[in-house]
C-alpha positions in Angstrom: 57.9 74.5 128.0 59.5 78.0 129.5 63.0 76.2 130.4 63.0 75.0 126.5 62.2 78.2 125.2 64.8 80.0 127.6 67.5 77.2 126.5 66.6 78.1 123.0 66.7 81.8 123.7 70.3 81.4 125.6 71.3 79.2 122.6 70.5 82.1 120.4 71.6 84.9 122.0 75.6 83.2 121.6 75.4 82.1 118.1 74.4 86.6 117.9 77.4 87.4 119.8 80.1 85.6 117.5 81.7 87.7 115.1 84.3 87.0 111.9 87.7 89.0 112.7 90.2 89.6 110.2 94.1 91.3 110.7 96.5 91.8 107.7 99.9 93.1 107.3 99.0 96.3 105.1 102.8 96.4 103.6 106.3 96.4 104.1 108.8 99.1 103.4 112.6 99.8 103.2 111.7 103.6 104.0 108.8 105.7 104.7 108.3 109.0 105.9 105.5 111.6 106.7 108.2 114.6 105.7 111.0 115.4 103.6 114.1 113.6 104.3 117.4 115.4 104.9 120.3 115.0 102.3 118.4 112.8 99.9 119.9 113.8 96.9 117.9 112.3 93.6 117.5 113.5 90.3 114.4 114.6 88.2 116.3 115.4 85.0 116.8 113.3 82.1 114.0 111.0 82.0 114.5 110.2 85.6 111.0 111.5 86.9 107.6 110.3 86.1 104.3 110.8 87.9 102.6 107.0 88.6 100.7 105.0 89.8 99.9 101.3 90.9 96.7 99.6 92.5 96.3 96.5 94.3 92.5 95.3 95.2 90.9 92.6 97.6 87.6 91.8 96.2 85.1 89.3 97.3 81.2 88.4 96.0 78.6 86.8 98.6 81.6 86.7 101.1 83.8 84.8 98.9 87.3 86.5 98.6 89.6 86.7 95.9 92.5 88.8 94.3 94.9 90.6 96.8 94.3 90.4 100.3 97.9 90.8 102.0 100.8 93.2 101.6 98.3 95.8 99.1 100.2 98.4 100.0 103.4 96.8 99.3 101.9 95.5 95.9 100.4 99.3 94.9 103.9 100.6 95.3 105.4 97.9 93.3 103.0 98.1 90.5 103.5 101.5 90.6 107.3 101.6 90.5 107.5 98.7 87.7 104.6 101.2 85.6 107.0 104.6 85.9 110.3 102.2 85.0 107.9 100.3 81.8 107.3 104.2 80.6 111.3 104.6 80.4 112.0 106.3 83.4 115.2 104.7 85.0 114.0 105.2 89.1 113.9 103.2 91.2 112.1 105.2 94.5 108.5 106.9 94.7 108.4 110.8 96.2 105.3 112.8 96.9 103.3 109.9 97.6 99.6 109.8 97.7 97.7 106.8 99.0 93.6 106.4 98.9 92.1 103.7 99.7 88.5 103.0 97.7 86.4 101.0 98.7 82.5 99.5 96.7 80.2 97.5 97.2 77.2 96.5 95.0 74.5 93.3 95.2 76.7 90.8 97.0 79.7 91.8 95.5 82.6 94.2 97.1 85.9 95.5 96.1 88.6 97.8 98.4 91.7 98.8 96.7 94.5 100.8 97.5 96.2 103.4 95.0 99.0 104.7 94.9 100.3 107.5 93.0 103.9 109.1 93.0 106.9 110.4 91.2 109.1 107.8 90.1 112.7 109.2 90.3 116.3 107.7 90.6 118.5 107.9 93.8 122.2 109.6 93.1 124.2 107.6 95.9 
């Protein structure tokens, strides 16, 4: 009886120690940068600079995901570049960058997103 209880204990005691592990690629970018860069020369008049902003969120209820799970960075900063350019603004890079990340959770049901806001202007050469 103890050698069954000990195998069922042992048995037990591995399932416990298993864990889920997840990696992903949090974006991909032609240029980033924690400071100002020297002699980029870009231009705010004219309808060339917007404040925006894009999202991208991974959501999943009772473990079950769905929506964006890879690249949400990337995707936040091309929603966010395709929102300035759909409000008229003819850029085509983001400057003064904030990105958050938000993440809730609720009865089985969890979301995480990443935001991104910016200003939207246009690159002279």
């Amino acid at each position: 009886m103890l050698n069954k209880v000990l195998k069922i204990s042992i048995a037990a005691s591995c399932l416990m120690m298993t864990a889920c592990s997840t990696t992903s690629s949090l974006g991909h970018f032609t240029a980033a940068s924690t400071h100002n860069v020297r002699n980029l020369d870009y231009n705010v008049s004219n309808n060339t600079s917007v404040r925006t902003e894009g999202e991208a969120c991974s959501r999943a209820f009772l473990g079950f995901p769905f929506g964006d799970d890879e690249n949400r960075q990337q995707i936040a900063m091309d929603n966010a570049i395709r929102s300035g350019q759909d409000s008229g603004t003819d850029g085509d890079m983001l400057v003064n960058v904030l990105i958050t990340e938000n993440d809730f959770g609720f009865l089985g049901y969890r979301s995480n997103c990443i935001l991104i806001k910016g200003d939207l202007v246009r690159l002279e050469k």
